[in-house]
C-alpha positions as CSV (number, residue, x, y, z in Angstrom):
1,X,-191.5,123.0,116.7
2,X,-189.4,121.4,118.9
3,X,-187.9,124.9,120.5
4,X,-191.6,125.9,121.2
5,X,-192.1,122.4,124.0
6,X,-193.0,123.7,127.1
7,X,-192.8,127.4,126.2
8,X,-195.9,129.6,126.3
9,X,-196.7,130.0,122.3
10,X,-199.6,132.1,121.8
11,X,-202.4,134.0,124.3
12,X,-205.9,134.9,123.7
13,X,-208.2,137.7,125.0
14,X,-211.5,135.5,125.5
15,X,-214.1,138.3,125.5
16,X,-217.8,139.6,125.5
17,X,-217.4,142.1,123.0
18,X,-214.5,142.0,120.6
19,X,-214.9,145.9,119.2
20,X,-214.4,147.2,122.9
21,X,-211.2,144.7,123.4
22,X,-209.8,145.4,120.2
23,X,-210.4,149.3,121.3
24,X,-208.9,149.0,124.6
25,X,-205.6,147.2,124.3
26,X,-205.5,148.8,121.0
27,X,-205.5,152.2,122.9
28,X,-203.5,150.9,126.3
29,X,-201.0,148.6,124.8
30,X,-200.4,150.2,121.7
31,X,-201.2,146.9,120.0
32,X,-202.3,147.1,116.1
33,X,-205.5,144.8,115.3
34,X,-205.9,142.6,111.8
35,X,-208.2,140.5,110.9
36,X,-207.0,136.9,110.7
37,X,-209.5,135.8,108.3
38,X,-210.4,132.8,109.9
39,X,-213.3,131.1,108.5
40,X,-216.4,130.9,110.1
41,X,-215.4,132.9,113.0
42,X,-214.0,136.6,113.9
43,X,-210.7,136.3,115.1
44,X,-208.4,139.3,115.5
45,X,-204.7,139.4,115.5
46,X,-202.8,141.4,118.4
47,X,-200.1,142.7,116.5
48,X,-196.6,144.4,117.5
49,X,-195.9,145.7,113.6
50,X,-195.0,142.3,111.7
51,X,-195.1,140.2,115.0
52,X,-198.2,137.9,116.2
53,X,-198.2,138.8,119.9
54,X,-201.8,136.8,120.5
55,X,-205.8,136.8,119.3
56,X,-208.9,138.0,120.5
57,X,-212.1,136.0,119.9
58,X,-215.7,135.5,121.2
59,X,-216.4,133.6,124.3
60,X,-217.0,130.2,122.8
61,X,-220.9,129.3,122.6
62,X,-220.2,126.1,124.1
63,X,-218.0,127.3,127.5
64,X,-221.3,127.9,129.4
65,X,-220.5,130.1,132.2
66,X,-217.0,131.2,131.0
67,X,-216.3,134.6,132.0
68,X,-214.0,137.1,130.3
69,X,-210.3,136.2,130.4
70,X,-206.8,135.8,128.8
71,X,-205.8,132.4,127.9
72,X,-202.5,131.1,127.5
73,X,-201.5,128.1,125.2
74,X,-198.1,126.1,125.6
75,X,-196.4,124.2,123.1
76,X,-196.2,120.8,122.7
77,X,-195.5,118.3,120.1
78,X,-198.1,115.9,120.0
79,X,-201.8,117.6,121.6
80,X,-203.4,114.0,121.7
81,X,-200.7,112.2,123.9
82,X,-199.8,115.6,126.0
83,X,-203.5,116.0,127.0
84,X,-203.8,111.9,127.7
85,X,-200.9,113.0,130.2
86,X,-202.4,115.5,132.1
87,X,-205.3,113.4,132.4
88,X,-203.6,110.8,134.0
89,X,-201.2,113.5,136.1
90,X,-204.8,114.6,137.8
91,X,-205.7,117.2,135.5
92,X,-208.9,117.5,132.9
93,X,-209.3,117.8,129.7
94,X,-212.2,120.2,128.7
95,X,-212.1,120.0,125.3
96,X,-210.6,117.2,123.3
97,X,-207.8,118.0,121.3
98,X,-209.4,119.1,117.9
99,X,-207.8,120.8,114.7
100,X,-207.4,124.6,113.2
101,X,-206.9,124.1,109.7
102,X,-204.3,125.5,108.4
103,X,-202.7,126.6,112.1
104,X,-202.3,123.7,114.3
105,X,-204.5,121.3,117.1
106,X,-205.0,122.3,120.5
107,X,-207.1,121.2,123.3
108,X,-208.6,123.0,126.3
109,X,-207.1,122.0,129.7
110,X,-206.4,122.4,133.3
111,X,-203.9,121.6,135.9
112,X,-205.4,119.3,139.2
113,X,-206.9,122.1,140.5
114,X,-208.5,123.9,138.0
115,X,-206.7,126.8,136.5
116,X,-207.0,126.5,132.9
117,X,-204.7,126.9,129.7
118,X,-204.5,125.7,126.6
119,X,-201.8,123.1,124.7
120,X,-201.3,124.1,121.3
121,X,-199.1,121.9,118.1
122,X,-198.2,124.8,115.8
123,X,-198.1,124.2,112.1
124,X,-195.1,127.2,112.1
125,X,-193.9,128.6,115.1
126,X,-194.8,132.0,116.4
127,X,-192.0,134.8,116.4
128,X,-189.8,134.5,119.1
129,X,-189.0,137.7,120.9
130,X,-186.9,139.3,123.6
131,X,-187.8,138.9,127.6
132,X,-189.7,141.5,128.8
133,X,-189.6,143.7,125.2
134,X,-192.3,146.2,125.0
135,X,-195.9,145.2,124.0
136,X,-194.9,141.3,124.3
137,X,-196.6,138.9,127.3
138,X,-193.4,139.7,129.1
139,X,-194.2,137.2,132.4
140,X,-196.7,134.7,133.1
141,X,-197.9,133.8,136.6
142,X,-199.7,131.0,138.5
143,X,-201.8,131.8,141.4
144,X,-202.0,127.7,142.1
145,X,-204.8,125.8,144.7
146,X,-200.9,124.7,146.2
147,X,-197.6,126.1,145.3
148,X,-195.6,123.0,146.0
149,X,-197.9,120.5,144.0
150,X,-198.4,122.8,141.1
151,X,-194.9,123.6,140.5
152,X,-194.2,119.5,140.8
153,X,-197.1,119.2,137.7
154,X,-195.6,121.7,135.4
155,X,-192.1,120.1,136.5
156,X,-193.2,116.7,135.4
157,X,-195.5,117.7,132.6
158,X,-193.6,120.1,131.1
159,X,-189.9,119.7,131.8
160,X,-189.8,123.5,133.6
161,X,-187.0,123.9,136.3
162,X,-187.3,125.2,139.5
163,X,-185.6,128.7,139.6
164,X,-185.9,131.1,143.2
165,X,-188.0,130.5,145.8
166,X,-188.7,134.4,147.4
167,X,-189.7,134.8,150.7
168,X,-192.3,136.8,150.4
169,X,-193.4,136.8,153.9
170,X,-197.2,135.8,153.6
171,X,-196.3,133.4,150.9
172,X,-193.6,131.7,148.9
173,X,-193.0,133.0,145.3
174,X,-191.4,130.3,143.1
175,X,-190.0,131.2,139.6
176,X,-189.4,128.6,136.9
177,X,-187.4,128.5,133.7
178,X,-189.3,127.0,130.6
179,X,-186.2,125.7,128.6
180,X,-183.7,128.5,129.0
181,X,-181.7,129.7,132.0
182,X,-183.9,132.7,133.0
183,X,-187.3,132.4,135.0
184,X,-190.1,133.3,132.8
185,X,-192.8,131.9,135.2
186,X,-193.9,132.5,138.7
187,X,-196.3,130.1,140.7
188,X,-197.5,130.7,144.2
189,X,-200.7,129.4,146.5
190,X,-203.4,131.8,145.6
191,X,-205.0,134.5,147.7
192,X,-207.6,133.1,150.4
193,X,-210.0,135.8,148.8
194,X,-209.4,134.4,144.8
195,X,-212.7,132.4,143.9
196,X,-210.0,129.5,142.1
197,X,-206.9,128.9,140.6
198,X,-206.0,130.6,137.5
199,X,-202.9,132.0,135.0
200,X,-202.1,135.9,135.1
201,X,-200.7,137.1,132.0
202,X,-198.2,140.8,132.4
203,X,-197.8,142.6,129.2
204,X,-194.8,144.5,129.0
205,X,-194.9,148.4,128.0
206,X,-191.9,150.5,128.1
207,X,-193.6,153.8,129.8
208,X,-195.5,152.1,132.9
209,X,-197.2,155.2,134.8
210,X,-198.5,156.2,130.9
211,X,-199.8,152.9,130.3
212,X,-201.5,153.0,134.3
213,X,-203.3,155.9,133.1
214,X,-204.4,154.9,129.8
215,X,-205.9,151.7,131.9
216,X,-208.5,153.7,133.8
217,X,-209.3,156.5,130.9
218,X,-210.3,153.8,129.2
219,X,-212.5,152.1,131.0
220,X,-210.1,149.3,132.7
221,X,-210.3,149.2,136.5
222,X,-207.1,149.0,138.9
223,X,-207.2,146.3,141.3
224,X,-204.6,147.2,143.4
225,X,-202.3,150.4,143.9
226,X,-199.1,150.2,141.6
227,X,-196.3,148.0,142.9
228,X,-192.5,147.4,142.6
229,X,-191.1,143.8,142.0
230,X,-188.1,142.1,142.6
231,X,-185.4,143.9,140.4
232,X,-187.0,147.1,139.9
233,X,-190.0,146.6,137.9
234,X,-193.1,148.0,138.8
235,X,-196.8,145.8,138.6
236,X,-200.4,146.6,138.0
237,X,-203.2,143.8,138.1
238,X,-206.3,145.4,136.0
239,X,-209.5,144.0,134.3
240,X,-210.2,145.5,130.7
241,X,-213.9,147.0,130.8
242,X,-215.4,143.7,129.8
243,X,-213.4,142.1,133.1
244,X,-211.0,139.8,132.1
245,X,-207.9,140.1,134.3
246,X,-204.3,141.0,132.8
247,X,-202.0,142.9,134.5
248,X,-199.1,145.5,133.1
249,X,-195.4,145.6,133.8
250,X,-192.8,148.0,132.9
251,X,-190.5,150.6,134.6
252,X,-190.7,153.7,135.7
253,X,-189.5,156.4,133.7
């Protein structure tokens, strides 16, 4: 457990309709669905071959209002005493930290200014697999009510180091390392336009202008024009035809 703390573990695909997610990602990702025989609930395993990349699940009955989304959970050792800590830190706790038999305890959460996420004690850890491999959650991205004061609560809550600060002209990119020497998370001040803060979740593919296409054939919408990054990869923010926002990253071929 203790080389999961801090990390981002697991990710879920919080949906409407489960057949058309399971479709979608199944068709744009390349993903392979099983069923994770959960009881009492359908819950369906994003899978890579033999590795776990995530889940996707019904919007919970109980998250009145909850759009579409992906969800990320980070790892912690102890649910009940992490989520007492962001409590105090300014954050909420949405839902108290309960148990998944047989997998682990998590509880719902959010950082002082309301983008959500998920802490998450694993029973066994997931797979661990290479930055940016193909079909993996290859980077993870805060668009933050305030740059500074967000990366200051991850900092503290988490133990993730300050990395780059880019110059991005309108804004300030700041990457972050979660427990290694290479950033895996970027945080900025979100867009005037954004409704509220949330977490953006890119999933790697190894043949991006395919993958763009496969987006829009089926069903997904662009939400901006393709883009190029900071060494050489190229971006695309997309909702999946139900509307919860992912985006791809790859390079060009």
């Amino acid at each position: 457990m203790a080389s999961n703390v801090s990390k981002f573990v697991w990710y879920d695909v919080m949906t409407t309709d489960i057949d058309a997610a399971e479709e979608f990602y199944g068709k744009v990702v390349g993903w392979q669905m099983r069923d994770s025989g959960m009881p009492g609930q359908r819950y369906t395993l994003l899978m890579d071959g033999d590795t776990m990349v995530g889940g996707i699940m019904g919007i919970p009955g109980d998250a009145d209002g909850m759009p579409p989304m992906w969800m990320g959970y980070i790892g912690v050792d102890d649910v009940d005493a992490k989520a007492k800590e962001i409590a105090e830190a300014g954050g909420k706790v949405h839902r108290g930290p309960q148990d998944v038999p047989g997998v682990g305890r998590f509880a719902v959460v959010s950082d002082p200014h309301g983008a959500g996420f998920m802490i998450f004690s694993q029973n066994a850890p997931t797979q661990e697999v290479p930055f940016m491999a193909p079909r993996s959650i290859g980077w993870r991205e805060l668009h933050a009510g305030d740059r500074e004061e967000a990366t200051a609560f991850y900092a503290k809550l988490f133990g993730w180091r300050a990395m780059e600060a880019h110059d991005m002209g309108s804004m300030i990119y700041q990457t972050m390392s979660t427990g290694d020497d290479e950033a895996t998370v970027g945080i900025m001040t979100k867009m005037a336009d954004a409704p509220h803060p949330f977490w953006a979740f890119y999933i790697a593919v190894d043949d991006f202008d395919a993958a763009v296409a496969r987006v829009t054939s089926n069903g997904g919408t662009a939400l901006m024009e393709p883009h190029e990054v900071p060494g050489g990869a190229w971006i695309l923010p997309a909702l999946d035809p139900q509307g919860a926002h992912f985006s791809l990253i790859g390079m060009r071929s």
